[in-house]
FIKOLZA-1660 file (N, C-alpha, C; in steps of 0.1 Angstrom, whole numbers, plus 5000, padded with zeros to 4 digits):
% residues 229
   i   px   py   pz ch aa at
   1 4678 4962 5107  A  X  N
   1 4675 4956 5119  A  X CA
   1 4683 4943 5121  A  X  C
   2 4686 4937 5109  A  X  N
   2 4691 4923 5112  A  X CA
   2 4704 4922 5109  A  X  C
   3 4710 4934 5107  A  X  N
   3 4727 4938 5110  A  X CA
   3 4727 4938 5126  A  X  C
   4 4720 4953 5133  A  X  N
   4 4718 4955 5146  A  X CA
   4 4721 4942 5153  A  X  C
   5 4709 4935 5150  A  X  N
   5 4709 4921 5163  A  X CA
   5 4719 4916 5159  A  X  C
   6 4725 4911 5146  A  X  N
   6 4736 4905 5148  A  X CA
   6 4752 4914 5156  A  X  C
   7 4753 4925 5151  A  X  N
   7 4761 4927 5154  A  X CA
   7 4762 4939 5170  A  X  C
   8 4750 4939 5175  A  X  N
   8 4747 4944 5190  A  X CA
   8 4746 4957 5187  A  X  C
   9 4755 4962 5198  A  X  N
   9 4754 4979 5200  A  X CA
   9 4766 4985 5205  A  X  C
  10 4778 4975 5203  A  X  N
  10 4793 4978 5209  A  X CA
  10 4799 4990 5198  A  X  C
  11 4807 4999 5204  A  X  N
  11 4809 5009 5193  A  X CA
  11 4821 5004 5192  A  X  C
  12 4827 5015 5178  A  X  N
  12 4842 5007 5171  A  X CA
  12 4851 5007 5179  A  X  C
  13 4862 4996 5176  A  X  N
  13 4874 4990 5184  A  X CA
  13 4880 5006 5187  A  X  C
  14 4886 5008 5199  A  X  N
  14 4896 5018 5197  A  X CA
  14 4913 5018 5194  A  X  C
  15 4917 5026 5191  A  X  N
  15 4929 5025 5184  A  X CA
  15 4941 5021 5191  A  X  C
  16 4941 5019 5204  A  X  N
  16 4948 5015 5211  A  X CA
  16 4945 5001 5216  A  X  C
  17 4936 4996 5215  A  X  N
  17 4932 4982 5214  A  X CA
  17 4934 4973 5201  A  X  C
  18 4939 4979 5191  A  X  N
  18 4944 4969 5178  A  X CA
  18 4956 4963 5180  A  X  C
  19 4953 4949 5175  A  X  N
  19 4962 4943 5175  A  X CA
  19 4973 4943 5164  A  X  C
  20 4987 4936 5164  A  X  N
  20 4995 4935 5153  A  X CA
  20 4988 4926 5148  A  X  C
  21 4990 4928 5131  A  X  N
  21 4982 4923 5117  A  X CA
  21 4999 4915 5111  A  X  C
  22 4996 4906 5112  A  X  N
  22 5003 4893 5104  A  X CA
  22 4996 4891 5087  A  X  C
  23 5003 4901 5077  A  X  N
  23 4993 4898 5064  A  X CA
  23 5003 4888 5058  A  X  C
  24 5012 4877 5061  A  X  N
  24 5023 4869 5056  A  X CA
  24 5010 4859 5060  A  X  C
  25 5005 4858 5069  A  X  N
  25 4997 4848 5071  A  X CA
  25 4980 4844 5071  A  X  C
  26 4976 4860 5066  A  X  N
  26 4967 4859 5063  A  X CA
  26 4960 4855 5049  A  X  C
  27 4950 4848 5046  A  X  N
  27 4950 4842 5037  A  X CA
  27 4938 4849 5031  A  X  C
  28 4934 4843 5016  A  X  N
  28 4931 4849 5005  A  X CA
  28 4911 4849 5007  A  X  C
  29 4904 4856 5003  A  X  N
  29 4891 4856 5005  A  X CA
  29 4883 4851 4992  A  X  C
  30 4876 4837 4999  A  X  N
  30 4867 4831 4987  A  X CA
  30 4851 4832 4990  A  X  C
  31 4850 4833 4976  A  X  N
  31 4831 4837 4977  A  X CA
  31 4824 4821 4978  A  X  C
  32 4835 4810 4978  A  X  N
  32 4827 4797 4983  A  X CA
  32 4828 4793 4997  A  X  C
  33 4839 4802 5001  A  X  N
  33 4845 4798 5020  A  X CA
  33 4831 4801 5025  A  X  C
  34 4832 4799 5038  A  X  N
  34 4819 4804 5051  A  X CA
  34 4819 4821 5051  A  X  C
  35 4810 4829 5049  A  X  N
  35 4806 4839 5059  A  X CA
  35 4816 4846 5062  A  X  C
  36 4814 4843 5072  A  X  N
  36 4821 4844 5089  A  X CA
  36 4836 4846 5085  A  X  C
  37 4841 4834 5074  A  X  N
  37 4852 4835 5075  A  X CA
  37 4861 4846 5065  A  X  C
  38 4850 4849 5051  A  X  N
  38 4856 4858 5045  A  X CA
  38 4857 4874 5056  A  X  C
  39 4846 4872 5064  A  X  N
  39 4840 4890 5068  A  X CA
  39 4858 4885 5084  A  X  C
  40 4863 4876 5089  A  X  N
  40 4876 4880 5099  A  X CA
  40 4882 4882 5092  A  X  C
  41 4886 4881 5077  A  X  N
  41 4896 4880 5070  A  X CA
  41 4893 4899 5062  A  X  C
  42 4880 4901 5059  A  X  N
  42 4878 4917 5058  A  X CA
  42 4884 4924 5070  A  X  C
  43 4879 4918 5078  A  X  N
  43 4882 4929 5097  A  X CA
  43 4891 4931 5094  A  X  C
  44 4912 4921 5090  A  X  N
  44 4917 4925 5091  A  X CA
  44 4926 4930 5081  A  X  C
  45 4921 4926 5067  A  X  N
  45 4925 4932 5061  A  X CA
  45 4920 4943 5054  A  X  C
  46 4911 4953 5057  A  X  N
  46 4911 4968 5048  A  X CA
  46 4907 4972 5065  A  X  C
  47 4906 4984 5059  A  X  N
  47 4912 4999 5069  A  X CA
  47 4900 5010 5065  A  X  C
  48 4894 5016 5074  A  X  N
  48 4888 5026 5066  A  X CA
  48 4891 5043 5074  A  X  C
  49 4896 5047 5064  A  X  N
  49 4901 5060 5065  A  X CA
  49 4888 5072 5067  A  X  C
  50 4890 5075 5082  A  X  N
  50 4878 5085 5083  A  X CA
  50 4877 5099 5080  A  X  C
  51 4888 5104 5081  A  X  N
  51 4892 5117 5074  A  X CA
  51 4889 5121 5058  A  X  C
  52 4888 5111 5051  A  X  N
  52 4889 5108 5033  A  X CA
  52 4882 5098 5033  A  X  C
  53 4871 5095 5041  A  X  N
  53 4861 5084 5037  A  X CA
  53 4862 5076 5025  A  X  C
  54 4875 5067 5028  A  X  N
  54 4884 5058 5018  A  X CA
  54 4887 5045 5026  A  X  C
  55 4884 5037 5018  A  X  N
  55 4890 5027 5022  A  X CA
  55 4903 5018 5017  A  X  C
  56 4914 5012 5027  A  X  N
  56 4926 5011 5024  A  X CA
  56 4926 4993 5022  A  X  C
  57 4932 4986 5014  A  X  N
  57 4936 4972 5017  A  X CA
  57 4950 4975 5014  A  X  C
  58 4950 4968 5027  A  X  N
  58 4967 4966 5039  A  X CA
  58 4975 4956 5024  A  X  C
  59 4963 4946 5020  A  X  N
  59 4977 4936 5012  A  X CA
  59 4975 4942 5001  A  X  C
  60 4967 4947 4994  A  X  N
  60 4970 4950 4984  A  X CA
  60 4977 4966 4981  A  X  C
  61 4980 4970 4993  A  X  N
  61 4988 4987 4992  A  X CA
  61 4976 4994 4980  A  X  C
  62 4962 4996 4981  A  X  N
  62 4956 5004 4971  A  X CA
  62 4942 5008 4982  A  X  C
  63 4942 5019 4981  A  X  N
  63 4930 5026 4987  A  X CA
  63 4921 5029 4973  A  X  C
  64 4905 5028 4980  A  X  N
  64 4890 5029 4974  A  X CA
  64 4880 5032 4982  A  X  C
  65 4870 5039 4974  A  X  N
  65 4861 5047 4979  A  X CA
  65 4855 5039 4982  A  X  C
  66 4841 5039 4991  A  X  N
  66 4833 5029 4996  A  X CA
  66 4821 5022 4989  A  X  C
  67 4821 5029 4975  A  X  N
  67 4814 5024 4961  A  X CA
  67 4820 5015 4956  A  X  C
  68 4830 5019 4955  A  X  N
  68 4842 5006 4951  A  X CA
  68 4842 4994 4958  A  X  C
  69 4842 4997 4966  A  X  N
  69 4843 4982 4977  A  X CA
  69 4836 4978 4980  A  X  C
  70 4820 4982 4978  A  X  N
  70 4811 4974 4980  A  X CA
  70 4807 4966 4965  A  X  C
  71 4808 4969 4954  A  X  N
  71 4806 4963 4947  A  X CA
  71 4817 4949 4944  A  X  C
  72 4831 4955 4946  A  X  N
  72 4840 4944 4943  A  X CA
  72 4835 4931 4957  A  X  C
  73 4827 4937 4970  A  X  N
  73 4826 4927 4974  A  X CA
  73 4811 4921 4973  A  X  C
  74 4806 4922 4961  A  X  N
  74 4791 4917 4958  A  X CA
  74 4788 4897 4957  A  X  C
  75 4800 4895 4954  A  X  N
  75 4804 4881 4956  A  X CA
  75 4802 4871 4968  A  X  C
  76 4804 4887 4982  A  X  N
  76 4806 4879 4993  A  X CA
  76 4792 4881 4998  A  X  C
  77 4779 4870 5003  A  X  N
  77 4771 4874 5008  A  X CA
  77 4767 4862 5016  A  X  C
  78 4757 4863 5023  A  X  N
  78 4746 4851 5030  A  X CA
  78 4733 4851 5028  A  X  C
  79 4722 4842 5025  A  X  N
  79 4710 4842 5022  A  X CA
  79 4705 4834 5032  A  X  C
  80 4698 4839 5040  A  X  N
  80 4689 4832 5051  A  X CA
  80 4672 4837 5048  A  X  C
  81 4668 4822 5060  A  X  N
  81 4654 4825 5057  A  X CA
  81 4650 4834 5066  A  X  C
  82 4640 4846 5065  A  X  N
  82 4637 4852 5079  A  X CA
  82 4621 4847 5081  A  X  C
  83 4621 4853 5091  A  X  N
  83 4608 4848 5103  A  X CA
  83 4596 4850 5095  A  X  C
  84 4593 4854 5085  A  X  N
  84 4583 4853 5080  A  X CA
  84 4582 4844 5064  A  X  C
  85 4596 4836 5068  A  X  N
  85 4594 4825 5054  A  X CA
  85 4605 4829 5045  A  X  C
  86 4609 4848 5040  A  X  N
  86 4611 4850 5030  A  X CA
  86 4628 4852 5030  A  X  C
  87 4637 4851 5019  A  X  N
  87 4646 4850 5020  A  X CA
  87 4654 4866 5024  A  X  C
  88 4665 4866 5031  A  X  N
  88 4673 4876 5037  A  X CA
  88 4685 4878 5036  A  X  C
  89 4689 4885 5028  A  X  N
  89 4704 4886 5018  A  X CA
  89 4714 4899 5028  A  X  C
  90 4727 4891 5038  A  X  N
  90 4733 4900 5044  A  X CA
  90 4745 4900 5032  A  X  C
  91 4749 4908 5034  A  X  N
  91 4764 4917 5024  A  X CA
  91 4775 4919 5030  A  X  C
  92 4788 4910 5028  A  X  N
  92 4797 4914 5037  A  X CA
  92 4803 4927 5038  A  X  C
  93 4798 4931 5029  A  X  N
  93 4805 4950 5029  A  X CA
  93 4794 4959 5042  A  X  C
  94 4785 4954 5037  A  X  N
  94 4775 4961 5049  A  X CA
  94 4780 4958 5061  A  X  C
  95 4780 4945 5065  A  X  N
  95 4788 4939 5075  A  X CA
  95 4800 4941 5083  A  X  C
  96 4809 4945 5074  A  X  N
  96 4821 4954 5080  A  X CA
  96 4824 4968 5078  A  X  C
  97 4813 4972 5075  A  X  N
  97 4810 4989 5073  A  X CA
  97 4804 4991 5088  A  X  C
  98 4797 4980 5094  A  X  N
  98 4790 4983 5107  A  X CA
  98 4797 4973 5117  A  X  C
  99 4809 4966 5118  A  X  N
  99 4813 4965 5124  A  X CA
  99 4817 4969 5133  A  X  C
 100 4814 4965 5148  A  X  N
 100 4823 4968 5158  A  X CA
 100 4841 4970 5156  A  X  C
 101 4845 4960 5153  A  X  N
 101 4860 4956 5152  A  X CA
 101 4863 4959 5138  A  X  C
 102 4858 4967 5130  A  X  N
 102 4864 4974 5117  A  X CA
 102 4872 4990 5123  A  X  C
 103 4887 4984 5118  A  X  N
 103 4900 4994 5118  A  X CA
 103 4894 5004 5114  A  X  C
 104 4900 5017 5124  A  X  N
 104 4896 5028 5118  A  X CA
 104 4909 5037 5117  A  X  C
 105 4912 5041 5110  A  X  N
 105 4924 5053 5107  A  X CA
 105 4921 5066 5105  A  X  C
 106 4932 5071 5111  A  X  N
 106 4931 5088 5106  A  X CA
 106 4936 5091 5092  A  X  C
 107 4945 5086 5087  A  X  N
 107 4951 5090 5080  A  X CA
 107 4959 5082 5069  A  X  C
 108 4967 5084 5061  A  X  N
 108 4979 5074 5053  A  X CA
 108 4993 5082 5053  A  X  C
 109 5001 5079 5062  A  X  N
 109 5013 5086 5064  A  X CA
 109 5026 5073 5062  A  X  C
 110 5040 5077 5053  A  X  N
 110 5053 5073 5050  A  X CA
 110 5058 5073 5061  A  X  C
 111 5058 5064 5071  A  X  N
 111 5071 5065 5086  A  X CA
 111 5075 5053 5090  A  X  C
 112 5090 5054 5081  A  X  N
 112 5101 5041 5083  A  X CA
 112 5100 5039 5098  A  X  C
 113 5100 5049 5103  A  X  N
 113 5104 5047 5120  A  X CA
 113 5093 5038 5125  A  X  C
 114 5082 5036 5121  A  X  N
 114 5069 5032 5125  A  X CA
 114 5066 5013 5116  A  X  C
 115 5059 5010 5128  A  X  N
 115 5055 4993 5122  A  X CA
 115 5046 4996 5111  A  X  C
 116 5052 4986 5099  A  X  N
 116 5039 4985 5089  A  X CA
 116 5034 4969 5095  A  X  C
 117 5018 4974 5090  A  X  N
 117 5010 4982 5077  A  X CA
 117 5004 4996 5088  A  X  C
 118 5001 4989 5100  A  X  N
 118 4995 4997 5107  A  X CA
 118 4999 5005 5119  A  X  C
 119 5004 5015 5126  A  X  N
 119 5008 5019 5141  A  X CA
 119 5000 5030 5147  A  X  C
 120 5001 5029 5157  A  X  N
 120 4990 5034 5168  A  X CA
 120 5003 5047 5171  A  X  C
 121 4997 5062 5171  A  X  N
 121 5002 5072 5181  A  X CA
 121 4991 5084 5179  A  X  C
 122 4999 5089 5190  A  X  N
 122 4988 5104 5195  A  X CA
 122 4968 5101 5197  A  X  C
 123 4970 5086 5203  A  X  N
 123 4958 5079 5204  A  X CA
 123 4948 5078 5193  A  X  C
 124 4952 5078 5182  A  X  N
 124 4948 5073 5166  A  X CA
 124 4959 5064 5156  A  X  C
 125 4949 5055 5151  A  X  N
 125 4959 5046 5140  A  X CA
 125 4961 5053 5130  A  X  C
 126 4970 5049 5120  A  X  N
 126 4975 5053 5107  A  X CA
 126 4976 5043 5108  A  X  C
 127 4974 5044 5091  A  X  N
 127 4983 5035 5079  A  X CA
 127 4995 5039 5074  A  X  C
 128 5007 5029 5077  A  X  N
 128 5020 5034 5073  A  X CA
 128 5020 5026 5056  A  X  C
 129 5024 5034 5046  A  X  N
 129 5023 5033 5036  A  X CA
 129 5039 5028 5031  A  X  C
 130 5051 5030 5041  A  X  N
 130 5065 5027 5040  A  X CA
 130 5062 5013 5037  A  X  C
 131 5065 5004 5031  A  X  N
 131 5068 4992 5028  A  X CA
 131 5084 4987 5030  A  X  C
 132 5088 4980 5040  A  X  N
 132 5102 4977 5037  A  X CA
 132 5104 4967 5030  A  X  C
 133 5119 4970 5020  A  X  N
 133 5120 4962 5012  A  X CA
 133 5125 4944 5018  A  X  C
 134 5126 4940 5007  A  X  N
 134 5130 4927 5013  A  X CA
 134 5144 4925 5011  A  X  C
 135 5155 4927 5018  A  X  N
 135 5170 4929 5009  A  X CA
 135 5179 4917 5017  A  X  C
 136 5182 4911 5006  A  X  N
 136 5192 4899 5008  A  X CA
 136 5203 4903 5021  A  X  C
 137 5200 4894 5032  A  X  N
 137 5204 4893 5047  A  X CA
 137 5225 4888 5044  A  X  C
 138 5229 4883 5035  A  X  N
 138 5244 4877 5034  A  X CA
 138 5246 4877 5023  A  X  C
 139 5257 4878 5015  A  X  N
 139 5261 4869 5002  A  X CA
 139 5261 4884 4988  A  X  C
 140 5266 4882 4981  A  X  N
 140 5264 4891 4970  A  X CA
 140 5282 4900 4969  A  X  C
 141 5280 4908 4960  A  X  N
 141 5294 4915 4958  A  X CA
 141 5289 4928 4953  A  X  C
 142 5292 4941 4960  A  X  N
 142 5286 4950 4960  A  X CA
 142 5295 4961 4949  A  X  C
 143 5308 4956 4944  A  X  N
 143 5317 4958 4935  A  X CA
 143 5313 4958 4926  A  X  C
 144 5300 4949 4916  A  X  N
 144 5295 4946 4905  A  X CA
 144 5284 4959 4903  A  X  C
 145 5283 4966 4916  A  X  N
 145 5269 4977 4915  A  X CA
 145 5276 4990 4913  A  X  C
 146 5290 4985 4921  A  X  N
 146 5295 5000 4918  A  X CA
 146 5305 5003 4902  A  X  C
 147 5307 4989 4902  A  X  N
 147 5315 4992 4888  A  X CA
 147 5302 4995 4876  A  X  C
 148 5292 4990 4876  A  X  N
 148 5280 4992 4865  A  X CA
 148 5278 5006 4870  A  X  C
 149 5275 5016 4880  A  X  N
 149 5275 5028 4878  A  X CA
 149 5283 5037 4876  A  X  C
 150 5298 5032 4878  A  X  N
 150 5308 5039 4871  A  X CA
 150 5312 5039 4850  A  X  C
 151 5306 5026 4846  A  X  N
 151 5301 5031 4836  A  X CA
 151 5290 5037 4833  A  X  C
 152 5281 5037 4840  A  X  N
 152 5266 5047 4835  A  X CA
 152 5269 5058 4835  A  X  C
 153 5282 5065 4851  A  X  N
 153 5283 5076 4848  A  X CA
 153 5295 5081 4847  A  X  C
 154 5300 5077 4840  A  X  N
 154 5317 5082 4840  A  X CA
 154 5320 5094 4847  A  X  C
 155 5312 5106 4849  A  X  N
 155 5317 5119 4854  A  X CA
 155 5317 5113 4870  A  X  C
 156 5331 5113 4878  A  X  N
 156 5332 5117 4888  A  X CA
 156 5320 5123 4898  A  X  C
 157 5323 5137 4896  A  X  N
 157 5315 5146 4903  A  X CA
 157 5297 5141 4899  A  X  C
 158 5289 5138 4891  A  X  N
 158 5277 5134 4893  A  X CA
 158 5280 5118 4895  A  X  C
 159 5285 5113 4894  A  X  N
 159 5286 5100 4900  A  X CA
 159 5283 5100 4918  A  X  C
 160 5295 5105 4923  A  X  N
 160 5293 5110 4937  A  X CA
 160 5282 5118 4945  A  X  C
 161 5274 5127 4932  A  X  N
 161 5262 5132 4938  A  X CA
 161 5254 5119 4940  A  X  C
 162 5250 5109 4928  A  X  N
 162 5240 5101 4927  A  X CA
 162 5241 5097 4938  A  X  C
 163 5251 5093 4937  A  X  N
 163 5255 5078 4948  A  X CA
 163 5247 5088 4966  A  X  C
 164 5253 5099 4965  A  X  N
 164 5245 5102 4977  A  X CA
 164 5230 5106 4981  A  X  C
 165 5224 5108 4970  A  X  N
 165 5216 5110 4972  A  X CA
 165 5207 5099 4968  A  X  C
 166 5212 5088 4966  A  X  N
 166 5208 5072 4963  A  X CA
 166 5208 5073 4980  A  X  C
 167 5219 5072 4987  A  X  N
 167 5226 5068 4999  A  X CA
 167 5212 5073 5010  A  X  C
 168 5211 5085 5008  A  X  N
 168 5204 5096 5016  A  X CA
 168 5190 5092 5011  A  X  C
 169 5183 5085 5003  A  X  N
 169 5166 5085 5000  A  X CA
 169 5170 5071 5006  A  X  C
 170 5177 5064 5006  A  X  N
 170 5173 5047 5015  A  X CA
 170 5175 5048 5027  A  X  C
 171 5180 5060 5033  A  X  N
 171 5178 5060 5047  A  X CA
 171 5169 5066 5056  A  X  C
 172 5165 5079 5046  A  X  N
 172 5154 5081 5045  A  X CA
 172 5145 5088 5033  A  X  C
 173 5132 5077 5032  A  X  N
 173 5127 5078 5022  A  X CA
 173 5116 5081 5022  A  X  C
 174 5112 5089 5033  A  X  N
 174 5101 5097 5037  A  X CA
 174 5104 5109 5035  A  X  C
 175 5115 5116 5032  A  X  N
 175 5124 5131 5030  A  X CA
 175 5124 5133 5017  A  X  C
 176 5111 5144 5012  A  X  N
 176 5116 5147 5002  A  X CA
 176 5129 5155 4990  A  X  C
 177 5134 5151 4986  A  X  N
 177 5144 5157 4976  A  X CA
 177 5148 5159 4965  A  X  C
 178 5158 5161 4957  A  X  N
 178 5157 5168 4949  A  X CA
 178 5157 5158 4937  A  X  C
 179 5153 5162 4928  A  X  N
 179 5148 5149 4919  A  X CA
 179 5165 5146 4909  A  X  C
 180 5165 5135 4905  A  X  N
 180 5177 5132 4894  A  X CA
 180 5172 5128 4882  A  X  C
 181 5177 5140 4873  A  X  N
 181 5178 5142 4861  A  X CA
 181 5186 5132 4853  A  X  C
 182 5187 5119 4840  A  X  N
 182 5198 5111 4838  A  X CA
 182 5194 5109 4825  A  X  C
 183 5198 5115 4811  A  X  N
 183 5198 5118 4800  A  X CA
 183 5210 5105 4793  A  X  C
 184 5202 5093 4791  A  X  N
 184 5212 5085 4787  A  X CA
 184 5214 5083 4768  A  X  C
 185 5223 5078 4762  A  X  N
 185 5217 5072 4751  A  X CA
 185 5210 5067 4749  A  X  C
 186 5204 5066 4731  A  X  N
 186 5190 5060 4733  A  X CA
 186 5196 5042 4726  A  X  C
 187 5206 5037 4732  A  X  N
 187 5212 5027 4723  A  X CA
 187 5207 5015 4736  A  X  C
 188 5202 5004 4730  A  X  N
 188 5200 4992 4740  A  X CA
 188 5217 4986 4743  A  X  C
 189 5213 4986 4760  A  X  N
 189 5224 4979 4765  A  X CA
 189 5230 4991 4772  A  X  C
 190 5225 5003 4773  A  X  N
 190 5232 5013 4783  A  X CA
 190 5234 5010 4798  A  X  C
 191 5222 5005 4801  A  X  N
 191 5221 5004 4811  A  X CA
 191 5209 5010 4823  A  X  C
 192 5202 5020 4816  A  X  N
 192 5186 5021 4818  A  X CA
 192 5183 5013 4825  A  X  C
 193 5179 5003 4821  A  X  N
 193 5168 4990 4827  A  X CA
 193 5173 4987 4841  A  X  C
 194 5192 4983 4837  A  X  N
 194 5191 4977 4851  A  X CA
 194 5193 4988 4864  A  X  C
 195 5198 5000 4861  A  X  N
 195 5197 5009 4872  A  X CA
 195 5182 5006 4876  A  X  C
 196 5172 5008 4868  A  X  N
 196 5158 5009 4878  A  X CA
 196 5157 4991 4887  A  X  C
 197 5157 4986 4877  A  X  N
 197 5161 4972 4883  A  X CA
 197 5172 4974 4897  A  X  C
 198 5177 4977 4898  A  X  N
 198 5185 4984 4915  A  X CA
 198 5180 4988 4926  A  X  C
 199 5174 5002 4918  A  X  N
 199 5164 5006 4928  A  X CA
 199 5152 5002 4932  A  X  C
 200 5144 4992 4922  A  X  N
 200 5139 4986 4923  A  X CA
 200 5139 4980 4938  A  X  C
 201 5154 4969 4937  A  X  N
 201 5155 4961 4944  A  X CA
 201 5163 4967 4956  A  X  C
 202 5165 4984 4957  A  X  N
 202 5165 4983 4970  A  X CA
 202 5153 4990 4981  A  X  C
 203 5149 5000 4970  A  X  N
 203 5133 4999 4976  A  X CA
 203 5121 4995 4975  A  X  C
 204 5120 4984 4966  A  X  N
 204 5106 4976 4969  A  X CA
 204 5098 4982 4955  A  X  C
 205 5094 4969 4952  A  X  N
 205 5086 4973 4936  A  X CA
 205 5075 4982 4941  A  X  C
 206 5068 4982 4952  A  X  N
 206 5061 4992 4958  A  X CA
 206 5063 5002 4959  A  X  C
 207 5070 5008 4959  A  X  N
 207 5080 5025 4960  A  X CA
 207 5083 5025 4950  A  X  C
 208 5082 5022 4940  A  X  N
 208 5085 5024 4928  A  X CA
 208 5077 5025 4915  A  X  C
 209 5080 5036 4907  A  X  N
 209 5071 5038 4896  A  X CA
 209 5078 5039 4888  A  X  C
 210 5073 5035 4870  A  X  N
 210 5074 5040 4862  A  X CA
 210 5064 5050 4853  A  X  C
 211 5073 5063 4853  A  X  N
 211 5066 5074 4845  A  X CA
 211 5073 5078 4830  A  X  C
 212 5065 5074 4819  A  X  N
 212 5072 5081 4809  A  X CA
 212 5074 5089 4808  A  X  C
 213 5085 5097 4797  A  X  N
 213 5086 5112 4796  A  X CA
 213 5073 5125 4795  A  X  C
 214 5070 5118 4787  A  X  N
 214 5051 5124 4779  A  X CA
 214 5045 5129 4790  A  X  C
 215 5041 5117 4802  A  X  N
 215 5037 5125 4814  A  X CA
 215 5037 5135 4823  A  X  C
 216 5056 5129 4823  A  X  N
 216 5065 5138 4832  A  X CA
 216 5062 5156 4825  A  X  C
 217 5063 5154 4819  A  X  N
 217 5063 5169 4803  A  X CA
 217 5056 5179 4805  A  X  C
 218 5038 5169 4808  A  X  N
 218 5027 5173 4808  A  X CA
 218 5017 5172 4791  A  X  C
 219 5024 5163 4785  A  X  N
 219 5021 5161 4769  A  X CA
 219 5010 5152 4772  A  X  C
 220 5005 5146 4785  A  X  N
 220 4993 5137 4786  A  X CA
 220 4984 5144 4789  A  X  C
 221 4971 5139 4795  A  X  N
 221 4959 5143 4804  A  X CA
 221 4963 5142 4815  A  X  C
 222 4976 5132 4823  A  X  N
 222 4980 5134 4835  A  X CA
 222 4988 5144 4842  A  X  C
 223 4989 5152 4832  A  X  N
 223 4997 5163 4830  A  X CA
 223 4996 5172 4846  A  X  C
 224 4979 5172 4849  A  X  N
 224 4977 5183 4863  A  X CA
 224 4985 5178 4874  A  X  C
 225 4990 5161 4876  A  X  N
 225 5000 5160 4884  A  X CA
 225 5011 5161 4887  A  X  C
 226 5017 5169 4876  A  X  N
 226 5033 5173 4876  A  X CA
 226 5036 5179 4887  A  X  C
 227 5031 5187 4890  A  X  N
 227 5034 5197 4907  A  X CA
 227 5037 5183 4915  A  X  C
 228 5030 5174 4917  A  X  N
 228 5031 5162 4927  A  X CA
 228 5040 5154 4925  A  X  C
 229 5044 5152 4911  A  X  N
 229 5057 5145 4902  A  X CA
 229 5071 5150 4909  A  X  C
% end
């Protein structure tokens, strides 16, 4: 009853009424700040996904279930007195679980073509999960990238594949394809590290994973994900 009155009877924001989300300038949520101010700072930063009753945080790129996130937010709360003396504990998770102005998404979809974190089509939001990277605007020598892969790969002909299908996942990296297989020596100083370090740095430590062999194999417990690998 005492969510209700606070928060009326307006139903949720529609999808075509959200605004652009500035997370460069949104700031960090403290369990000593005001209320009010950690629950504008919830509004705009998590997402709840109604198709997979999940919920997404925009800055932190990690989706959770609604168990999850209400305890991680057990921190944030308010204690008032109510009308009959005794004390009255609101929960900012409750809070933006019944918000009016809590983001609602259909989905979590990869679309370079599309604004992150969030864009509006076919009169529903998504979460665009593409992250662009951050890639140096002037300056550098791109000779130093290609002479280090001409020793990684001395063969010609898979040199030329790599390179294109390096070429072809950064432009688009929503297309899936065909995976690259790269069996180096096992001697330090090949060159391993900094290839990932490359790609790293041209798609975003975010798009980027490291999977050991063991997994890839199926020699772990993570093994049932290989089809998705």
């Amino acid at each position: 009853a005492l969510l209700e009155q606070k928060l009326g009877t307006a139903e949720p924001r529609a999808a075509e009424d959200f605004q652009p989300i500035d997370l460069d300038q949104l700031p960090d949520m403290n369990p000593r700040a005001m209320f009010d101010e950690n629950l504008a700072i919830a509004l705009q930063r998590y997402v709840y996904i109604g198709n997979e009753n999940l919920i997404y945080d925009l800055l932190g790129s990690v989706e959770m279930n609604p168990q999850h996130f209400t305890i991680m937010m057990k921190p944030f709360y308010q204690e008032e007195v109510g009308k009959r003396g005794g004390s009255v504990i609101t929960r900012l998770s409750d809070m933006w679980l019944q918000h009016p102005d809590r983001l609602l998404a259909s989905d979590l979809s990869m679309r370079p073509d599309q604004p992150w974190p969030v864009f509006h089509e076919d009169g529903e939001l998504h979460i665009n999960t593409y992250r662009p990277p951050s890639l140096p605007s002037h300056g550098g020598d791109a000779s130093l990238g290609f002479t280090f892969i001409e020793q990684l790969l001395p063969d010609e002909d898979e040199r030329m594949f790599f390179l294109r299908w390096l070429a072809y996942k950064l432009r688009h990296p929503d297309v899936r394809g065909p995976a690259i297989v790269m069996v180096a020596h096992d001697t330090y100083g090949t060159g391993r590290g900094t290839l990932v370090e490359i790609i790293r740095g041209l798609f975003g430590a975010k798009l980027v994973n490291t999977v050991d062999f063991a997994t890839l194999s199926g020699k772990t417990y993570q093994s049932q994900y290989n089809d998705w690998l």
